[in-house]
N, C-alpha and C positions, 0 to 999 in steps of 0.2 A: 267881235265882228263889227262892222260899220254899217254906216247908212250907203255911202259909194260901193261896197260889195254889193248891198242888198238891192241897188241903182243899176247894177251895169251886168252882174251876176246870177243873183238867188233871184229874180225875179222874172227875166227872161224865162228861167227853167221853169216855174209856175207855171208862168204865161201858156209855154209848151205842151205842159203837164193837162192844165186847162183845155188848152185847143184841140189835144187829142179826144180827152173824156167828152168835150162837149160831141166834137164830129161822131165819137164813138153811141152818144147816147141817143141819135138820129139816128143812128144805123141799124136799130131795130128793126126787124120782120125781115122782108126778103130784100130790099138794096142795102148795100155796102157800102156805106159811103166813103170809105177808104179808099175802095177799088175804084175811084173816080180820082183820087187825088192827082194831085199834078206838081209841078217843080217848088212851087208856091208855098204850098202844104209839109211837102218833104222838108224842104229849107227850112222853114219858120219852125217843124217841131223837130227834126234832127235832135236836139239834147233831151229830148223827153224820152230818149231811149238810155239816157241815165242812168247809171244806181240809185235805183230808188231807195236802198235805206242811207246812201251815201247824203241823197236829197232830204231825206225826211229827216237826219240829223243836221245838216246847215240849216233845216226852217226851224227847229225847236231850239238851236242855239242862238240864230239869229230872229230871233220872232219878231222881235220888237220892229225893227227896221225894215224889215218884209212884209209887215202890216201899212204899214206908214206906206210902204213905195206902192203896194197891192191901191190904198186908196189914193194916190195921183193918179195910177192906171188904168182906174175908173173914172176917174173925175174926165182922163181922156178920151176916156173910147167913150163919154157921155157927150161929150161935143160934136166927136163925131156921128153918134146917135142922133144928137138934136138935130144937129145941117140936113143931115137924109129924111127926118122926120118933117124936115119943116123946106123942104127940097132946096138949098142951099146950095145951090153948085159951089157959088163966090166963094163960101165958110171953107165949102170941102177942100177946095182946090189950093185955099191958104193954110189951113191945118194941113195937107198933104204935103204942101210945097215946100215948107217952113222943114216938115222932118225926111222930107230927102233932099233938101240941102244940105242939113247939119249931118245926116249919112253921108253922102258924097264926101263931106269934109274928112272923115276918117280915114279913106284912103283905099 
């Protein structure tokens, strides 16, 4: 397997796998926080409903590369950490604008 799978593919479905467990592990005691979700939420983890053993064999086949993309994906969402930490509109709005342009681009 590649590093561009593990770019555009195996890493998304993490991401997803991720977003759910995280929202899931706030949703202790009495609110849901699932039953709050909205189109946003749906859309972004849609593939974390997956085969998970189908998932858990592309990340142990592909590990290597999945590690590698997992740590750009931090390196990102820590910029955008920092701009909000350090109130940044300017950062935000150019880290924002930069990746839904290159979205837009795809069609």
């Amino acid at each position: 397997m590649t590093i561009s799978s593990a770019a555009v593919s195996h890493l998304p479905h993490a991401a997803a796998y991720a977003m759910v467990g995280t929202v899931a592990e706030f949703s202790a005691g009495a609110e849901n926080y699932m039953t709050f979700s909205g189109a946003g939420f749906r859309d972004f983890t849609r593939i974390a409903a997956s085969s998970p053993e189908m998932w858990r064999d592309i990340c142990l086949l592909n590990g290597k590369n999945i590690l590698e993309m997992i740590e750009h994906y931090q390196f990102s969402l820590n910029r955008i950490k920092k701009a909000i930490k350090h109130s940044d509109g300017a950062r935000l709005e150019r880290i924002f604008r930069e990746a839904s342009d290159l979205r837009k681009g795809l069609g």
